[in-house]
Structure formats: C-alpha cells, structure tokens
N, C-alpha and C positions, 0 to 999 in steps of 0.2 A: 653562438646561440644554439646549433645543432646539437653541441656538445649536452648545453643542459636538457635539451628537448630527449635525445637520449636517452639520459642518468633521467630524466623522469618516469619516463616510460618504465623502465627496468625497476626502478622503485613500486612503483605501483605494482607490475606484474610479480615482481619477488614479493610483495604483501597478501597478492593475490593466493602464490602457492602457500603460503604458510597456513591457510586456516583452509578445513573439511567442507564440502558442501552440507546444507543443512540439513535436518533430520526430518523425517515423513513420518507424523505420527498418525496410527489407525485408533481411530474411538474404538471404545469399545461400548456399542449401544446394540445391546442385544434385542430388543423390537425390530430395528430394522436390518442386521445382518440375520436373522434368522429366516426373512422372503427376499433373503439376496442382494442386501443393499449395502455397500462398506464408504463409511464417509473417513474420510483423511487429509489431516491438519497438518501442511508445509512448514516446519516453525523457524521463519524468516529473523525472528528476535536473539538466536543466537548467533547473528552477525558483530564483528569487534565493534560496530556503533550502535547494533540494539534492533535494527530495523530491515524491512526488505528495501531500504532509500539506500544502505550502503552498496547494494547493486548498480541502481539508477544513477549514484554519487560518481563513482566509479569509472563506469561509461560515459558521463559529460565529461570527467577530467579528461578522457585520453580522447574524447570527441573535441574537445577545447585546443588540448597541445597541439593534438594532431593536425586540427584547423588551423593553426597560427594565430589563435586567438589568444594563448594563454603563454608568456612569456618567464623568462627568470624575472622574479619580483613582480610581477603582476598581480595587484590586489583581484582577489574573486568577493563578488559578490552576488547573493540569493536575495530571492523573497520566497517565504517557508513560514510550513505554520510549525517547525522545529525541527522534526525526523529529518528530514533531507537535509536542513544546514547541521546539524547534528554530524552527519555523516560526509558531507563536503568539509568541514572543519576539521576533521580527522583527515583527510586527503591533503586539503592545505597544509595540514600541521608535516606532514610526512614529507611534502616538496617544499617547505618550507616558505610560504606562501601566506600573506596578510589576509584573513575573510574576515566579509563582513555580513550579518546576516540581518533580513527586514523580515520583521513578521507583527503578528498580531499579540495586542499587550496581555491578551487571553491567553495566550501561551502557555502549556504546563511549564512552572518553576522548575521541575527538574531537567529539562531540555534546556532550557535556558543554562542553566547550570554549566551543565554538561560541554556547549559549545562556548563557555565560558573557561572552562577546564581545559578544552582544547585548545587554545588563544585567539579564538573569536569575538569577534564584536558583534553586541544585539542591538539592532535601532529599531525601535517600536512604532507600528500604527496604532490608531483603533477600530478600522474597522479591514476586514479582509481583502475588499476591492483596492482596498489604500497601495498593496504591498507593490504593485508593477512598478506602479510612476515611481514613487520613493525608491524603489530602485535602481531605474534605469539612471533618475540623478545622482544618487548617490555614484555611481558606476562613473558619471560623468565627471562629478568634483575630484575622485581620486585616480582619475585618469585608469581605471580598473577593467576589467570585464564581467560584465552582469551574466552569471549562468544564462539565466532563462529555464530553470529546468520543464514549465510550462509550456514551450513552444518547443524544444528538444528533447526530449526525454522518449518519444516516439522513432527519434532518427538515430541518437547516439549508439541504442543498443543493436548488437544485429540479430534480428530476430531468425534469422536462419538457422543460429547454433551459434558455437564459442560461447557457452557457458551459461549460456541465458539461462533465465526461470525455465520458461516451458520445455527447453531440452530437459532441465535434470527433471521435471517432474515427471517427462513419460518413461527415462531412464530409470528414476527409480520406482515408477509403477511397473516394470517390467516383469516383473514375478509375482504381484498379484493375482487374485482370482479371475478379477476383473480388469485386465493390464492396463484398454486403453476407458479412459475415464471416459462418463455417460455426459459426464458434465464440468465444466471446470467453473469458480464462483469467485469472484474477483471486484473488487471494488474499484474506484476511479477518483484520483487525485487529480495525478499530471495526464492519467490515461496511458501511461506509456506501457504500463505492465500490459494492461489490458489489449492492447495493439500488438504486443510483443507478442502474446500469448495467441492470439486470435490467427494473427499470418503465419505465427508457426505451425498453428493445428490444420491451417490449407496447404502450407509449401509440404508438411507431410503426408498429407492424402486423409487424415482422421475424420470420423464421424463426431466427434467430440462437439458438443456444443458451449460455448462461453456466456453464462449467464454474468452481467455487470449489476452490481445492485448501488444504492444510489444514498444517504441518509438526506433525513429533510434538510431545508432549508442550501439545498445543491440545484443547478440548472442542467447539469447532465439529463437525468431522468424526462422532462419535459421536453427537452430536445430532441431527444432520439426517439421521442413518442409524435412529436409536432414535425419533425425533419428541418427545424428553424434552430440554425447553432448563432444566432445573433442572440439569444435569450440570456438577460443577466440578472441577479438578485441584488438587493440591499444587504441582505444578512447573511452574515456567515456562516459554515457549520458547524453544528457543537462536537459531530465526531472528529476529530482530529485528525489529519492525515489525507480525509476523502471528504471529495464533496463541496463545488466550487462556486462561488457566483457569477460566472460567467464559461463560457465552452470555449475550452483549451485547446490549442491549437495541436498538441498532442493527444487528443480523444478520436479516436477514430471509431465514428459510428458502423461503417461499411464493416467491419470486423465481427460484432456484435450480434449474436441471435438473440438474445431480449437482455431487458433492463428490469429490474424492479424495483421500485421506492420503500423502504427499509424506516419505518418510521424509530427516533431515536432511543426513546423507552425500550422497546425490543433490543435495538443494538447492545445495550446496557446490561439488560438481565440476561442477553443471551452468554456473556461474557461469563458473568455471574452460574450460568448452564452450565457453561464448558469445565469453568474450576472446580465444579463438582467431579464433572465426569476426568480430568484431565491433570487436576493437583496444580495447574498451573494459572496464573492470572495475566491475563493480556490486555492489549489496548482495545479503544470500542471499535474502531475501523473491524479489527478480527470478530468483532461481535457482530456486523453489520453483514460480513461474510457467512458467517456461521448461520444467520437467519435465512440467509438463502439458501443457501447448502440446507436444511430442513426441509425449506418448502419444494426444492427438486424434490427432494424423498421421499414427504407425502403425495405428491403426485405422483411418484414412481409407483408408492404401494400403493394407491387407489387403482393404476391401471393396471396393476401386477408386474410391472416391470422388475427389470435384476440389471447391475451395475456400480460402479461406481462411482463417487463424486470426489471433489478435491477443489481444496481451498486452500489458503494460507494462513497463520498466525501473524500477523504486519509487524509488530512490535511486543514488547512484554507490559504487565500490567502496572509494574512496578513506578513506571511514571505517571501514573493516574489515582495514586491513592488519595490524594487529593480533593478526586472530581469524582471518578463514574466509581470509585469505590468507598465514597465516603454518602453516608446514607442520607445525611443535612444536603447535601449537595443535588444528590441524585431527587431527594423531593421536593428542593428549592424550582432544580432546572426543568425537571421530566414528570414530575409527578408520579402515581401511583405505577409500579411497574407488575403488577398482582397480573392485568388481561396475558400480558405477555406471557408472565413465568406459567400460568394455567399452561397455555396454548405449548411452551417447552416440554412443560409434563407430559404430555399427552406422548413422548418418547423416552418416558425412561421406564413404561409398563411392558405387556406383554405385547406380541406381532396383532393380535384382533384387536387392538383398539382403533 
C-alpha cells in the first residue's frame, strides 16, 4: 500500500510541474491609476480544470493520502456546488480513483458536464444545506471517503508557502509600483483561500489588509458582523462557488479585517464591467470580487490614498452563458442591473469624478 501512496504523490506532483503558475493581469482603468491606484485580476481560470478549486483539489488529495484516508481504490466523495468536484474529478481521474460528486440540481450544466467527462458521478440535492448529510451517507454506502473540503480546505493547504495562492501573489507583485498590496479582495466558499491568504500576510510581517466580500443570501457576512458562527440559512446562493448557509468550519474569522455584503445584481454586472475592460468573461464569484476591489478604491481616492489592490478571476465565464450571461435569466433572477452598472461607470471617466 506504501507503494501506491508513493506513485500517487509523484503523480500528482509531476502534474503539478507540468503547467505555469497563473497570470496577474493589471486593468487598465485609467481614473484610478492616474492618483495612484493599480487594481490586478489573478486569473485562477487558466488552471487544467477551469478554477482556483484545482488548488484547493490538489491539497485535499495529498492531505487525504498523506493522512491514510485515501487508499488504492478508494472511492472519494464531495459535496460541491461543481468547481471543486470539477477539479477533484480530474485528481481522481489521474489516480485512477471512483468520484462521486453531491451538489445542487441548480448547478451549471456545463460543470456537470465536465465532471461527467472526467468519469464522475453526479448525485443531486435540491437544496444546498442538503449536500453534507447526503454525503457523508453516501461516503458510508460505498465504503469511500468523503473530502469534506468544508471542514479542511483551511488545514490541507500550508499557508506558509510551497506554492500557495498568497506566496505567488506577492511574488508576482514583486516589481510593481506598488509591490506590497493595500488590500487583497477575496471571496469565501470553503474559506480556505481566505485563511490561506490572511496567515500568510502575518507569518510575513505585511501591512496588507484582506477584505472578504460575501453575495446575498450567504451566513458568512452576518457572522463575522454578529461574532455568532452558529448562523444558518434556508437558501442557497445564486453566485456560485461563494456563499454558504451555514459557517464553515474552514472560515476563519480571526484572519479577516472586514467583510462586505456584495448584493447579487452587482456581482452580475460587475462581471459584465470587467468584459469590457478585460475581453474576457468570468464567473460571478469574480464579479462579487471585483465589486470590492472598487469600493477599496473609491475609498482610497476619496482619502487620497495610493496603492494597490488584488483579487482574483475564480473561474472563466464560459460556464455561465446560461445564467449570469443570458439577459432572460439575469431579469428573471436579479432583475434590473441599470443602479449597479451606473455606480461601475462612475470608473471608466476621468480621475475628478
């Protein structure tokens, strides 16, 4: 059994070297680089499963083998609202490994697809609180291992360095104007980015602050306002990816210098912003990002501040033509997105507005 634990490891890390880290793109929004402000899009979607989850995917597999949890022939199973079994599914596929993946019947089609493509199984709830229990059973009938990536996704990565997000981000802000970011803007799923991110900016002594932004219908944002992580919702979120009804065991509030609630309209159009300024189409999670990442900067330029921000791209757009790109969709769910896109205007003029 060492033998396979081994040849997995070595699989995985030889998969590891084969692909670049990803690319730091600087907007170009000339309003606020001209009183010194440079925002910069991480684009996590050119990972080989699409998402910043094939990080997170990544680090449970070899947190799993390494534990003794995950054996030769051991079924894995997720509960995922797609991005991360998307990208556990490809890990599977490569150890050559049974997944099964729970999520919600809301799911984008083409996620589905995809961990369909990779020889996964999709077992559907309806609603998003559904996904533990189904599948810790599930985990139980096939004698498997349930990730959890909920409760571990804060432990498996090490936030020290070896490769995590927040190292390559200050490595590759290194030659910037503004090298060490004013602010870094991150959203909250599993929370583990966000924890990742937060202990690495104290174990390196940075002034950096991590703003976590939150879309409605998520119990993060109330919590870390109320100090009550017992807070749960009935309903799910509609941004995908972020945004939970209940507080993860992976969320770590103590990391965190504010939260902001990111109402979904905005997420949406902000998405919609960026394709203008950026030629590309991403998921709304990265919309939900980008809304924050604004609102640091108009506060920057109200107090005249200069710096940097940084955020990431989560996924690309392309799995969403569907939903947040299809216009019957977006007025079905969100209604008019007109307040938002005004309020995005307001940065693509001149520095005096």
């Amino acid at each position: 059994m060492r033998d396979w634990v081994r040849q997995a490891i070595h699989r995985i890390d030889s998969d590891r070297r084969r692909w670049a880290d990803t690319h730091l793109y600087k907007l170009d929004i000339p309003s606020l680089e001209q009183v010194g402000i440079d925002i910069y899009l991480k684009d996590e979607s050119s990972h080989p499963t699409g998402s910043l989850k094939h990080r997170l995917a990544r680090s449970l597999f070899l947190h799993a083998i390494c534990s003794g949890r995950i054996l030769e022939g051991t079924p894995v199973i997720e509960a995922s609202s797609g991005s991360t079994a998307v990208s556990e599914a490809y890990f599977a596929r490569l150890l050559g490994l049974p997944f099964h993946a729970v999520m919600p019947a809301s799911t984008a089609r083409s996620k589905i697809a995809q961990i369909e493509y990779l020889g996964g199984q999709c077992w559907f709830v309806e609603r998003g609180c559904e996904m533990y229990a189904r599948a810790e059973r599930l985990a139980e009938e096939l004698n498997g291992h349930y990730m959890d990536q909920f409760t571990f996704a804060e432990c498996a990565t090490d936030w020290r360095g070896n490769n995590n997000i927040a190292e390559s981000i200050f490595q590759q802000m290194a030659m910037e104007r503004h090298s060490i970011p004013h602010t870094i803007v991150m959203g909250a799923g599993t929370g583990g980015t966000s924890a990742t991110i937060g202990r690495y900016i104290r174990y390196s002594g940075h002034d950096t602050r991590l703003m976590v932004v939150d879309p409605e219908n998520s119990v993060f944002h109330d919590s870390f306002q109320q100090g009550d992580p017992s807070l749960t919702s009935e309903v799910g979120s509609r941004i995908e990816g972020i945004g939970r009804p209940r507080v993860e065991a992976s969320f770590v509030a103590e990391v965190i210098d504010e939260m902001l609630k990111v109402p979904d309209a905005a997420s949406v159009a902000a998405i919609h912003w960026l394709e203008q300024h950026l030629g590309r189409k991403a998921g709304g999670s990265t919309g939900t990002n980008l809304w924050g990442v604004l609102t640091v900067a108009e506060r920057m330029r109200e107090a005249g501040e200069q710096g940097s921000i940084v955020t990431l791209m989560c996924d690309g757009g392309e799995r969403y033509l569907d939903s947040y790109y299809d216009a019957e969709w977006v007025a079905a769910q969100l209604g008019s997105l007109t307040p938002s896109r005004e309020w995005l205007a307001r940065f693509d003029g001149c520095s005096d507005q």
